[in-house]
GUKOL-328381 format. One record per residue (C-alpha): residue in one letter; residue number from 1; x, y, z. Coordinates in steps of 0.1 Angstrom, whole numbers, plus 5000, padded with zeros to 4 digits. Layout:
<rs>
<residuo:A; num:NUM; xx:X; yy:Y; zz:Z>
...
</rs>
This chain:
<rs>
<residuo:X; num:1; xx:0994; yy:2560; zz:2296>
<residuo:X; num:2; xx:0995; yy:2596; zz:2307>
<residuo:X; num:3; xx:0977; yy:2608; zz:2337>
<residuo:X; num:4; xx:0972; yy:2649; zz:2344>
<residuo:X; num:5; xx:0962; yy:2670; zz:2373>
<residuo:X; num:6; xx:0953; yy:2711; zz:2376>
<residuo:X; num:7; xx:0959; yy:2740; zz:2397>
<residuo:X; num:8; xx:0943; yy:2770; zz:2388>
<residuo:X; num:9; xx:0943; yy:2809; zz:2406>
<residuo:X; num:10; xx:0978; yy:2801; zz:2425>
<residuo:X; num:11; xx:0989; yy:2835; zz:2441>
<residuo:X; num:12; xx:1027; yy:2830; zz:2429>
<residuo:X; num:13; xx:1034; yy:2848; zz:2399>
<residuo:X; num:14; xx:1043; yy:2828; zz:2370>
<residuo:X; num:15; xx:1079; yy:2836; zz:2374>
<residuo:X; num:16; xx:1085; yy:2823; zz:2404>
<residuo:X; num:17; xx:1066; yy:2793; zz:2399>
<residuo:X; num:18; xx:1086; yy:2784; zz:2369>
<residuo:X; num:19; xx:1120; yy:2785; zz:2390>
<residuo:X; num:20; xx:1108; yy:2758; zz:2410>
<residuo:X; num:21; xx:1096; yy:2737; zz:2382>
<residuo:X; num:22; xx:1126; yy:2740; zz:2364>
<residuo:X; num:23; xx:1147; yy:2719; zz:2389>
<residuo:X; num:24; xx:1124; yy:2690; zz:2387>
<residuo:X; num:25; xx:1112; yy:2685; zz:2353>
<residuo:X; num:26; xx:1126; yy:2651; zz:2337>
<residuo:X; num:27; xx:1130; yy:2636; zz:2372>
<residuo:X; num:28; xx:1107; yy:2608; zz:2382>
<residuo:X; num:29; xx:1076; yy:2617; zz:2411>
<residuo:X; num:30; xx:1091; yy:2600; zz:2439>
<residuo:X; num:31; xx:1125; yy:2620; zz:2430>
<residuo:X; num:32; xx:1106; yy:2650; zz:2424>
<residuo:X; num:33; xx:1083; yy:2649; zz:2457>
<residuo:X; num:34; xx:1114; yy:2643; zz:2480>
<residuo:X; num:35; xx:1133; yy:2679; zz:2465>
<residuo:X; num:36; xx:1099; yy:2698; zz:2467>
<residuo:X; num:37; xx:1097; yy:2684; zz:2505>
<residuo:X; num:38; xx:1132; yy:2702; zz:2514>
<residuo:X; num:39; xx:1125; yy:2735; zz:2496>
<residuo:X; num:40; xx:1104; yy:2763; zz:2513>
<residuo:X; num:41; xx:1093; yy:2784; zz:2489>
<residuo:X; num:42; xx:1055; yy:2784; zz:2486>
<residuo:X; num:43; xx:1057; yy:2772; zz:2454>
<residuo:X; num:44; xx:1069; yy:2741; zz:2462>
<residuo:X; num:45; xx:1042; yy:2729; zz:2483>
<residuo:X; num:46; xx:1020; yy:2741; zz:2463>
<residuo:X; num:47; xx:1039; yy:2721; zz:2427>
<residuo:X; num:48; xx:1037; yy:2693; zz:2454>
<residuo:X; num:49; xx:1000; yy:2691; zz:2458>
<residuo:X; num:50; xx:0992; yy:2688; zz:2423>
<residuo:X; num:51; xx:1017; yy:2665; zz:2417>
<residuo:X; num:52; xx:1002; yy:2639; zz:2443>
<residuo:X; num:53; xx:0972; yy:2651; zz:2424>
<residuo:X; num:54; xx:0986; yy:2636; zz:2392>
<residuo:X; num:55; xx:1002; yy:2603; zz:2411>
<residuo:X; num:56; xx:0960; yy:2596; zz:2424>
<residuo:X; num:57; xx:0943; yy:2602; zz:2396>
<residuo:X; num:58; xx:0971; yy:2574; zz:2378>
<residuo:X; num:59; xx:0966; yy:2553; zz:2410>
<residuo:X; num:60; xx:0927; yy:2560; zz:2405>
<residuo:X; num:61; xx:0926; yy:2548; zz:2369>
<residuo:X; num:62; xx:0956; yy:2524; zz:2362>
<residuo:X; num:63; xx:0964; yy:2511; zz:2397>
<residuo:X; num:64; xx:0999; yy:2528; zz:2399>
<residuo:X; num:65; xx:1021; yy:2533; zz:2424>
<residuo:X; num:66; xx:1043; yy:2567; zz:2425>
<residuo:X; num:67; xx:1077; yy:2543; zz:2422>
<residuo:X; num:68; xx:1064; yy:2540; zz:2384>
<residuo:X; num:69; xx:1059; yy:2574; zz:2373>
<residuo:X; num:70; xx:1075; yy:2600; zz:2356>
<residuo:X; num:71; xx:1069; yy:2637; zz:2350>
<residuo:X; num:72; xx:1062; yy:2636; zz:2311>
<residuo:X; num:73; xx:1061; yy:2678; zz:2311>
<residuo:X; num:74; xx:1050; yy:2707; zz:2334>
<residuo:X; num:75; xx:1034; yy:2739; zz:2325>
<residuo:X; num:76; xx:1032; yy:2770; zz:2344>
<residuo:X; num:77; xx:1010; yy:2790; zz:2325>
<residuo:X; num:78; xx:0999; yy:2832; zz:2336>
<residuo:X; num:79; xx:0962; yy:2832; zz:2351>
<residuo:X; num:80; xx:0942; yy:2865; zz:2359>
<residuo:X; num:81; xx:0958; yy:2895; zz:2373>
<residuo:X; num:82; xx:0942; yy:2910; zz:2405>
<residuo:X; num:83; xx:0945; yy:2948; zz:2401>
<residuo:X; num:84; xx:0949; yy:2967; zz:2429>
<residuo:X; num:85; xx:0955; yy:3006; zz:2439>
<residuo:X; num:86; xx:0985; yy:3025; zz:2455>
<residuo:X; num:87; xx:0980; yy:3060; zz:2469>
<residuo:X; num:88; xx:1001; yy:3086; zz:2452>
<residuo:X; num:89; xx:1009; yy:3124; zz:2460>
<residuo:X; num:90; xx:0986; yy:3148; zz:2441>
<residuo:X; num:91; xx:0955; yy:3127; zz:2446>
<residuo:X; num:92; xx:0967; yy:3101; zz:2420>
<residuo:X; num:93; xx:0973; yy:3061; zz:2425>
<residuo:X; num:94; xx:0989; yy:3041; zz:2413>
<residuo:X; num:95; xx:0982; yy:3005; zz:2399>
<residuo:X; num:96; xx:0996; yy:2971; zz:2407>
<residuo:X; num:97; xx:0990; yy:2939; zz:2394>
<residuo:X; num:98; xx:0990; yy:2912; zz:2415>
<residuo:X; num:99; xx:1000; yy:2881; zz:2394>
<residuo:X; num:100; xx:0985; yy:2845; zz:2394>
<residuo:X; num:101; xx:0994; yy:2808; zz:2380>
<residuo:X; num:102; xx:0980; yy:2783; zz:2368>
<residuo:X; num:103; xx:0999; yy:2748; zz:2368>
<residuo:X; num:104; xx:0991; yy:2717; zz:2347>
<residuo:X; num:105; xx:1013; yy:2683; zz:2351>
<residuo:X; num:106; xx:1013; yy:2649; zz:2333>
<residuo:X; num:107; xx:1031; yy:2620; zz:2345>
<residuo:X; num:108; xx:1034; yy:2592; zz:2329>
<residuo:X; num:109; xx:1042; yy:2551; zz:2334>
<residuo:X; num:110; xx:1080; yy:2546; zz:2333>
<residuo:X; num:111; xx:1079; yy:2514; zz:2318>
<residuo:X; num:112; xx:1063; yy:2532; zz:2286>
<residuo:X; num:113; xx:1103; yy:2543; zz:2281>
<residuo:X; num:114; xx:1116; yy:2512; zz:2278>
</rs>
């Protein structure tokens, strides 16, 4: 059975998110939690949080405990882009796009593998 959790409007850009992701993706959740708890890049914690989102909602639903899941996929996906204005010589400005994230994990039961 597969089990999923959100994060929308993350203030990481995509890019950076995906870095992080791509070190844990295969790994089981208790594997996966224990690397994102060493790192300290911001989106690590925040990869961390929705993935003890995922491991409730399957502990919610099926009874199970974070020992029997696995990440079945991650996807880091682009959200909005906040625009914002830089003052340039002349009177002009510049613009710059601050990019979000969005994040959306399934995990599913290991002993669906087997």
């Amino acid at each position: 059975m597969e089990f999923m959790a959100k994060s929308s409007i993350i203030n990481i850009s995509p890019r950076k998110v995906k870095a992080v992701v791509d070190k844990i993706k295969g790994k089981s959740l208790d594997q996966s939690l224990i690397l994102l708890g060493l790192w300290s890049k911001k989106s690590a914690g925040t990869l961390r949080g929705t993935l003890l989102s995922a491991a409730a909602n399957a502990k919610e639903k099926a009874g199970l405990k974070k020992e029997e899941l696995k990440i079945k996929s991650i996807q880091v996906l682009s959200g909005a882009s906040f625009k914002r204005m830089r003052a340039r010589a002349k009177g002009q400005g510049d613009t710059i796009k601050r990019k979000t994230s969005r994040i959306r994990v399934v995990v599913k039961d290991q002993k669906e593998d087997r």
